[in-house]
N, C-alpha and C positions, 0 to 999 in steps of 0.2 A: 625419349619423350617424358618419359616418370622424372628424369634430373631436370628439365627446364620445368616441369611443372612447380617443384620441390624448390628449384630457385628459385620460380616465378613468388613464391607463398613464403618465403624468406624476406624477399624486396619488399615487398606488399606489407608485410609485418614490419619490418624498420620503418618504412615510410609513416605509418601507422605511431609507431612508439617517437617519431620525432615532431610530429605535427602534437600531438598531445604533449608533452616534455615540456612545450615552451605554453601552453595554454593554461591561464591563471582562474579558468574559470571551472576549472574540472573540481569536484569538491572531495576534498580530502576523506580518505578512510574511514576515519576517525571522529568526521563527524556527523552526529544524529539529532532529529527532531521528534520532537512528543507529538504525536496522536491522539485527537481526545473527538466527542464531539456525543452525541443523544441520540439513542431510538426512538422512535414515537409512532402509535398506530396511524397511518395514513390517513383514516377516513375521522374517528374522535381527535386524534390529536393526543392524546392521552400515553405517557411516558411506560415505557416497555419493561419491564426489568427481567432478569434471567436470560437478556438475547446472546446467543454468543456469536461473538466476530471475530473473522479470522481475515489474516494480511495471505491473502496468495502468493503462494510462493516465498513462503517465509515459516518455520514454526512458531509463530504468536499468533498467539490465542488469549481472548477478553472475553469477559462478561459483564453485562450491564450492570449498575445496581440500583436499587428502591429508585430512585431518578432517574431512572434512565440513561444515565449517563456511562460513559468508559472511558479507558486511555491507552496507550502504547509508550513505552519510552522506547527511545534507544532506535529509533525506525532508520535505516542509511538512507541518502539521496535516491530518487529512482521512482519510475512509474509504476502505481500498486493498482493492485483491486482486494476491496472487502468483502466480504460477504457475511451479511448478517443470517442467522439460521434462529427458529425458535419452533418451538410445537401448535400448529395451528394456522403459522402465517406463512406465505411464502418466501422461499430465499429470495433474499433481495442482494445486488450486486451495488457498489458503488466505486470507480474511479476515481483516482487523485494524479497528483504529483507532488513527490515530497524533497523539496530543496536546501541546501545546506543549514544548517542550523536553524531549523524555523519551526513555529509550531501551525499546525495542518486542525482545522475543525473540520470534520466530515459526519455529517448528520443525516439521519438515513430514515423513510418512512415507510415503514411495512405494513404489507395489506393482508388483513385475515381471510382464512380459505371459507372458512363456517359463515360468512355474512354473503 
């Protein structure tokens, strides 16, 4: 039973590696898009600076500056989530999709705990 299983997960994997082989839309290793985009307090509107943002499931790590602003280079293809953190405000979570060669604006509004 363990050998057809063992075959079973053999087949299943070729089948796998040839249906992708001929597929021109799978995006290469190699290539990455930049990550950029602004914190801003949710309720003023008023630009964040010191937030740090992180890509899950990834080690990059950003921080805002005076503008509010940040970036990422180098991100590969694939579904992310950020999470911005700062002292006072709550984690706030944001979703993307990040496609071959492209650049990604993700803008994130965080609400303070003290208001």
């Amino acid at each position: 039973m363990k050998t057809l299983s063992t075959i079973s997960s053999v087949i299943l994997f070729a089948i796998t590696l040839t249906i992708h082989a001929g597929d021109n839309n799978t995006p290469s290793s190699n290539s990455t898009s930049i990550i950029q985009g602004s914190i801003a307090d949710g309720v003023s509107g008023e630009s964040l600076a010191g937030v740090m943002i992180k890509i899950e499931g990834t080690n990059q790590i950003a921080f805002t500056d005076f503008d509010g602003n940040y970036q990422f280079a180098s991100v590969k293809p694939g579904v992310y989530s950020i999470i911005a953190t700062m002292v006072s405000y709550a984690p706030t979570a944001s979703y993307f999709v990040v496609k071959s060669s492209a650049s990604k604006s993700v803008n994130i509004k965080m609400h303070n705990l003290s208001k």
